[in-house]
GUVEXKOL-469422 format. One line per 5 residues: number of its first residue (from 1); their letters; for each residue x, y, z of N, C-alpha, C, O. Coordinates in nm, 2 decimals. Atoms other than C-alpha are relative to their C-alpha. Layout:
GUVEXKOL-469422
NUM = a = X:Y:Z:X:Y:Z:X:Y:Z:X:Y:Z | ...
end
This chain:
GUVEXKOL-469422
1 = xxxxx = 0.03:0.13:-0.05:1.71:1.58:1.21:-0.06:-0.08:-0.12:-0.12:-0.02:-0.20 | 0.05:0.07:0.14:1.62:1.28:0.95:-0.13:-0.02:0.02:-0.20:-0.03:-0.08 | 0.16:0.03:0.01:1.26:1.21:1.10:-0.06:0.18:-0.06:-0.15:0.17:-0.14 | 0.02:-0.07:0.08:1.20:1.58:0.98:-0.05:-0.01:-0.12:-0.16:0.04:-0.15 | 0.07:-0.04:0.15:1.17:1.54:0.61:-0.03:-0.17:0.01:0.01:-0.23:-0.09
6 = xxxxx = 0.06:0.08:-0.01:1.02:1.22:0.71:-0.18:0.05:0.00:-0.22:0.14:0.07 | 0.15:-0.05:0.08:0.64:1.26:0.55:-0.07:-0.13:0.08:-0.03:-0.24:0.10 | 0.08:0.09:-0.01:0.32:1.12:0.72:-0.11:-0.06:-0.11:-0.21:0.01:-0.13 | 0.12:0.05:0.07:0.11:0.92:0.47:-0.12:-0.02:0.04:-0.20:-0.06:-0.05 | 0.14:0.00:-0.06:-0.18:0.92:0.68:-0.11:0.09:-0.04:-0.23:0.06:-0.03
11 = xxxxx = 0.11:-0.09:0.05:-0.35:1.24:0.53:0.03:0.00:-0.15:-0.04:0.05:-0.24 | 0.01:-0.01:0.22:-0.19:1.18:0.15:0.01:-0.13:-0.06:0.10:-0.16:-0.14 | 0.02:0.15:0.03:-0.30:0.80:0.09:0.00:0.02:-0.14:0.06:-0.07:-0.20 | 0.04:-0.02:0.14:-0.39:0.95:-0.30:0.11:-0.03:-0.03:0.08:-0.06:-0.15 | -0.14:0.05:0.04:-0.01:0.84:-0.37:0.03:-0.12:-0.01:0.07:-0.18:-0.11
16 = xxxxx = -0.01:0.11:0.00:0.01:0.56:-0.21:-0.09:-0.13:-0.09:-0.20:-0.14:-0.15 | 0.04:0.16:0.06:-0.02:0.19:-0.32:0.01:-0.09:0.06:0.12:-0.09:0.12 | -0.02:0.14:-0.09:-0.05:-0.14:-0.15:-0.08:-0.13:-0.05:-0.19:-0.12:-0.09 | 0.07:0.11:-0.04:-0.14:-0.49:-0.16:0.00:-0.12:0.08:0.11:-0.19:0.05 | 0.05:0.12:-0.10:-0.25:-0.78:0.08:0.12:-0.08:-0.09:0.13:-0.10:-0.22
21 = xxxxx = -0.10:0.11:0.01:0.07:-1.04:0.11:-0.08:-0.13:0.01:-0.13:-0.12:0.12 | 0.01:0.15:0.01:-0.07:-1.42:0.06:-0.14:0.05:0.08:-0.21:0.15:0.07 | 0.14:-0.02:-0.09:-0.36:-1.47:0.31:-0.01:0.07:0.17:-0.11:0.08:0.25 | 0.03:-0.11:-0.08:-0.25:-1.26:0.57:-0.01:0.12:0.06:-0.08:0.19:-0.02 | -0.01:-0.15:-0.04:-0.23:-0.93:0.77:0.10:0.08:-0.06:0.08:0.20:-0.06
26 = xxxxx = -0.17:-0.07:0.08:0.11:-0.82:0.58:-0.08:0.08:-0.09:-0.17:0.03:-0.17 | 0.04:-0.11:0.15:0.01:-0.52:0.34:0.16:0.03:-0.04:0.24:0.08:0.03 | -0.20:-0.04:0.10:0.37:-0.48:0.06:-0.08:0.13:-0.04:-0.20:0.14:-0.07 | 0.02:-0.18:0.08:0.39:-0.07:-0.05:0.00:-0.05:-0.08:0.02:-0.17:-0.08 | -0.03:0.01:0.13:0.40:-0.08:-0.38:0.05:0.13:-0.05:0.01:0.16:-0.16
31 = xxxxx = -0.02:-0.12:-0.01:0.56:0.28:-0.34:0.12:0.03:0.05:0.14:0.13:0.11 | -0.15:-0.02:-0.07:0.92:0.23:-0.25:0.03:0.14:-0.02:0.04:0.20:0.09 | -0.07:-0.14:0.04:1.03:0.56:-0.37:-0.07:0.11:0.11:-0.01:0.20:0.15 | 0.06:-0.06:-0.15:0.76:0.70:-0.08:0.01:-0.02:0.12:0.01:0.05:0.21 | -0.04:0.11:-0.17:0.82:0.40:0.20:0.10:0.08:0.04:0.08:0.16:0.14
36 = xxxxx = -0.13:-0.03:-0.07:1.15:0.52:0.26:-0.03:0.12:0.10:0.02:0.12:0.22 | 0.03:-0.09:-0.02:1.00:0.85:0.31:-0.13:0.06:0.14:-0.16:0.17:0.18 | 0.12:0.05:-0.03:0.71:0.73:0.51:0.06:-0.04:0.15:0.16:-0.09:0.19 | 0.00:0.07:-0.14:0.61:0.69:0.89:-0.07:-0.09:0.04:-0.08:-0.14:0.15 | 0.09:0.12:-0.04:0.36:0.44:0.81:0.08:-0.12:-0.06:0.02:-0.23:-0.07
41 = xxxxx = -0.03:0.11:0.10:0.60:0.22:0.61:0.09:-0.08:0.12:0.08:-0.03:0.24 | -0.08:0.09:-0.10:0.84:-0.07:0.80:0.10:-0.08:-0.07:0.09:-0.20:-0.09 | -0.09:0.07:0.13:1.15:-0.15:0.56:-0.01:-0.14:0.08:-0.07:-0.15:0.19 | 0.04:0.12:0.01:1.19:-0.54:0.55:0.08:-0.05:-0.11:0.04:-0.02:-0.23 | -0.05:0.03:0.18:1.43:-0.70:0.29:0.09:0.09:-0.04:0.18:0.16:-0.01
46 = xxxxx = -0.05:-0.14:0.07:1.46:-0.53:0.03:-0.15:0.06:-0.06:-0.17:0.11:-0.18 | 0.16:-0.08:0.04:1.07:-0.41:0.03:-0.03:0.09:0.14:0.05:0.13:0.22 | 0.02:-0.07:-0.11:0.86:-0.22:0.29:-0.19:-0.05:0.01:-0.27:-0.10:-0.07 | 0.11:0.12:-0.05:0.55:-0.36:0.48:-0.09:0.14:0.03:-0.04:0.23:0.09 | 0.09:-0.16:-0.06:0.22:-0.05:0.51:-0.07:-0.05:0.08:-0.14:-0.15:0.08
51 = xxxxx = 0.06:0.02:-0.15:0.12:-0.01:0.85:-0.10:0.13:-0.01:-0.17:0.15:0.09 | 0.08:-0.08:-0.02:-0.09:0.27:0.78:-0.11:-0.04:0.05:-0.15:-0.15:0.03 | 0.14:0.04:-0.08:-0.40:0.30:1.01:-0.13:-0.01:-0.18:-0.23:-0.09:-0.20 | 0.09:0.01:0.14:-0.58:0.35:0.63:0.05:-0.10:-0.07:0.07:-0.07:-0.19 | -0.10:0.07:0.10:-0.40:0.08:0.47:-0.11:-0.13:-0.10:-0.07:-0.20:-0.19
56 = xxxxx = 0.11:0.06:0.05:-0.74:-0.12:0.38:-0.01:0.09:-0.10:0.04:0.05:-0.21 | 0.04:-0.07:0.09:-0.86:0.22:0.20:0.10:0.01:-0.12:0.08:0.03:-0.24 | -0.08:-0.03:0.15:-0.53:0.25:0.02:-0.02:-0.19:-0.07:-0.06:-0.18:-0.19 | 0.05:0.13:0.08:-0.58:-0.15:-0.10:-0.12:0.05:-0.11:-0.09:0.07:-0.23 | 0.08:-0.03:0.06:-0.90:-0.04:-0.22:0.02:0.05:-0.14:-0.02:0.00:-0.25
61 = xxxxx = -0.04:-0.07:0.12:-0.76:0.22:-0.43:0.08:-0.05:-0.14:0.07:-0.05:-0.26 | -0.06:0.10:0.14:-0.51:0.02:-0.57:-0.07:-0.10:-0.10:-0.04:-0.10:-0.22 | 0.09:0.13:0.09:-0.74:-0.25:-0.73:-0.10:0.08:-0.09:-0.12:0.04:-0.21 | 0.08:-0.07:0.09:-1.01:0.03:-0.84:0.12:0.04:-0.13:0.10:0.01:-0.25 | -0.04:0.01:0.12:-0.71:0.13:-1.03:0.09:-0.06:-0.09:0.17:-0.03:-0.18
66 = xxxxx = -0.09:0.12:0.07:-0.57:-0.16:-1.12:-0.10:-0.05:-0.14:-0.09:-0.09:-0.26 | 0.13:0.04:0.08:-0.90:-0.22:-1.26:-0.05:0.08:-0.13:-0.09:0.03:-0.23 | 0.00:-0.09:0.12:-0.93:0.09:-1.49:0.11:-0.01:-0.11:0.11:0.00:-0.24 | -0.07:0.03:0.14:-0.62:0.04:-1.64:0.04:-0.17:-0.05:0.13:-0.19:-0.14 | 0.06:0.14:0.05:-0.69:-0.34:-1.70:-0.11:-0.07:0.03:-0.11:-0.17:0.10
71 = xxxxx = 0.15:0.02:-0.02:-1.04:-0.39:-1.69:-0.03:-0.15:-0.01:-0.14:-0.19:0.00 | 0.01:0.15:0.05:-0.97:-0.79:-1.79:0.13:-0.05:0.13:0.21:-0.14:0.09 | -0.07:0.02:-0.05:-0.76:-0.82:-1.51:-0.05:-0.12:0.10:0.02:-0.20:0.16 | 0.06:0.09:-0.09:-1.05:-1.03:-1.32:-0.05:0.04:0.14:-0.10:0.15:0.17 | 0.05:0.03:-0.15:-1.15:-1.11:-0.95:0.13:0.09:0.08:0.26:0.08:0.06
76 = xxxxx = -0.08:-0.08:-0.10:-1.00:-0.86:-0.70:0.07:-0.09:0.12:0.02:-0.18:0.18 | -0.07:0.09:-0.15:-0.74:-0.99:-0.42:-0.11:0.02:0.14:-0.11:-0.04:0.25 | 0.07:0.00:-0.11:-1.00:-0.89:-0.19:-0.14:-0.09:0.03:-0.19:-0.14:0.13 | 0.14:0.10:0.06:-1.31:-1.08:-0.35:0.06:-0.15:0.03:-0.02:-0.23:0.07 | -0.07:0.12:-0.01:-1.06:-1.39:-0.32:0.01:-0.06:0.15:0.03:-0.18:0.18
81 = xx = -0.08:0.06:-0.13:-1.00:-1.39:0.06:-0.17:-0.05:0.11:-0.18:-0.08:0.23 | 0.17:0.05:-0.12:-1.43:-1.48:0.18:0.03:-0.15:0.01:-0.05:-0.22:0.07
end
């Protein structure tokens, strides 16, 4: 069956990547090569939209290391949206 080697990202967020679409609820993977593979992902296009119930914490992660590997990168997408 194809939901089989269909993988939940809910307990291996450390992979994943995401970030906040414009100023709303839309979170974009930034992990196609995992969305596909993914029951929290929702193809769309030619991208995929994270519905993960963690999908705040994976944000998070993304920007901490967006932030280590460009430390001049500035103001976080999330500092942006008060």
């Amino acid at each position: 069956m194809a939901n089989e080697t269909r993988v939940s990202n809910v307990s291996e967020i450390e992979k994943c990547r995401a970030k906040i679409r414009g100023a709303g609820d839309l979170v974009d993977c930034l992990t196609p090569e995992q969305a596909q593979f993914c029951n929290c992902s929702l193809s769309f296009g030619d991208g995929y939209f994270c519905k993960n119930p963690r999908r705040n914490e994976i944000i998070e992660n993304t920007e901490k290391l967006q932030s280590k590997l460009n430390p001049l990168s500035g103001v976080s997408q999330s500092d942006n949206q008060e």
